[in-house]
VOBA-1610 file (N, C-alpha, C; in pm, whole numbers, padded with zeros to 5 digits, always signed):
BEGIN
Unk+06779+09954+20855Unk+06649+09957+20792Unk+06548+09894+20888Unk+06460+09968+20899Unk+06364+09907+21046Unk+06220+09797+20932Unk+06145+09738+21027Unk+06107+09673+21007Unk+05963+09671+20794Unk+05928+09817+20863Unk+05852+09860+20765Unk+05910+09871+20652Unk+06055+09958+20634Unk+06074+09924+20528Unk+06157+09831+20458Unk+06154+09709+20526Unk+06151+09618+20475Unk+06025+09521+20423Unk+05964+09532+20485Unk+05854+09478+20451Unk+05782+09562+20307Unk+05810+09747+20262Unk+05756+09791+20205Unk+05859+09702+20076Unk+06003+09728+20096Unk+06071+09703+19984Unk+06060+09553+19940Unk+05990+09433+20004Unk+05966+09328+19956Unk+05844+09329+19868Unk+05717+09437+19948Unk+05632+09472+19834Unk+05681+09487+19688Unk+05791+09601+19715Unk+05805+09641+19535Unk+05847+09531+19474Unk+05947+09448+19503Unk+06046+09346+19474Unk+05941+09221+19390Unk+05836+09180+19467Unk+05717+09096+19458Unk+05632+09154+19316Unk+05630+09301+19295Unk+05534+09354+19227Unk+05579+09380+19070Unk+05741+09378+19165Unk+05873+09389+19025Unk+05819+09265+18985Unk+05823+09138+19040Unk+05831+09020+18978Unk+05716+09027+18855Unk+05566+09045+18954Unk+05469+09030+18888Unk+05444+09100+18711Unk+05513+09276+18772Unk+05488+09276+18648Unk+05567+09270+18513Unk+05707+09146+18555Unk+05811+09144+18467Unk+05757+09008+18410Unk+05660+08926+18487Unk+05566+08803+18454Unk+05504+08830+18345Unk+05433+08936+18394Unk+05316+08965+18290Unk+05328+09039+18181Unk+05468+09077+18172Unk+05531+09162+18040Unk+05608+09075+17959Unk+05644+08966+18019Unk+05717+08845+17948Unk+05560+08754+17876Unk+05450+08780+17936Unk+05330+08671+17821Unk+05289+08628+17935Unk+05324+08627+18052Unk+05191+08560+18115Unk+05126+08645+18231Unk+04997+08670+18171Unk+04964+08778+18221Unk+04844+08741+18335Unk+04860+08620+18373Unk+04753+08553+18458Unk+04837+08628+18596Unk+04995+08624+18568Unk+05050+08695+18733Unk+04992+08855+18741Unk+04913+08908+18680Unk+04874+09052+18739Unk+04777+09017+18837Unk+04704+08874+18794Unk+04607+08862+18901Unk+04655+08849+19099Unk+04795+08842+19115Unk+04862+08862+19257Unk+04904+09024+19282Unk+04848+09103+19190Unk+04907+09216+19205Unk+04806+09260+19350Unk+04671+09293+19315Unk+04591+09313+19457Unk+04617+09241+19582Unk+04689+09104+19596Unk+04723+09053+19665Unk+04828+09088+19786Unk+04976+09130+19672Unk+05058+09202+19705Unk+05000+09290+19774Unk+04964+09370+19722Unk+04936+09512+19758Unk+04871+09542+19920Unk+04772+09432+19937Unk+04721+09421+20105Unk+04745+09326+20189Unk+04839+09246+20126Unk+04902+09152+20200Unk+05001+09217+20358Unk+04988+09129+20442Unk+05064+09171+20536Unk+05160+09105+20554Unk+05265+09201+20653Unk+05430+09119+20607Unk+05480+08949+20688Unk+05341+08923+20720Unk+05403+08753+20716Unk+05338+08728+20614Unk+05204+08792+20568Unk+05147+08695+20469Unk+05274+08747+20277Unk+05334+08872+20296Unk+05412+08872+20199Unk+05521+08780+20248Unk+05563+08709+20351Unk+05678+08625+20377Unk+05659+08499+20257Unk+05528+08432+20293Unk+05431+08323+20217Unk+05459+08375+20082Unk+05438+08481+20055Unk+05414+08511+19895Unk+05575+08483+19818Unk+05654+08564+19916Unk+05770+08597+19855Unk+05845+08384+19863Unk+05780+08316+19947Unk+05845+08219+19938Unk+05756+08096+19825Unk+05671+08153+19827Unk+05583+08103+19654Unk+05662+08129+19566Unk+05716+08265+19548Unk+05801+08292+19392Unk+05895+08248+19452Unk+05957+08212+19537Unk+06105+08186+19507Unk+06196+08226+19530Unk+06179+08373+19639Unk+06260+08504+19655Unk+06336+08447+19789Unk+06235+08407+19856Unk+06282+08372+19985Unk+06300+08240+20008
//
């Protein structure tokens, strides 16, 4: 798996989180969804090690 799609599949993984957050009641995590989304893959490194993934 080359670099991109890894970086794409941490997107989904991150977005999985968000919107399993915001379907469980807290719906303040949709507000990282735009985040995700144009984040670049060091700045999703940061993200993914905020939640906890990494």
């Amino acid at each position: 798996m080359d670099s991109t799609q890894q970086t794409e599949q941490l997107r989904r993984k991150l977005l999985e989180n968000v919107y399993a957050g915001a379907f469980s009641g807290l719906g303040a995590m949709l507000l990282d969804e735009e985040q995700i989304r144009r984040a670049s893959p060091d700045e999703l490194e940061l993200l993914a090690q905020s939640y906890g993934i990494r």
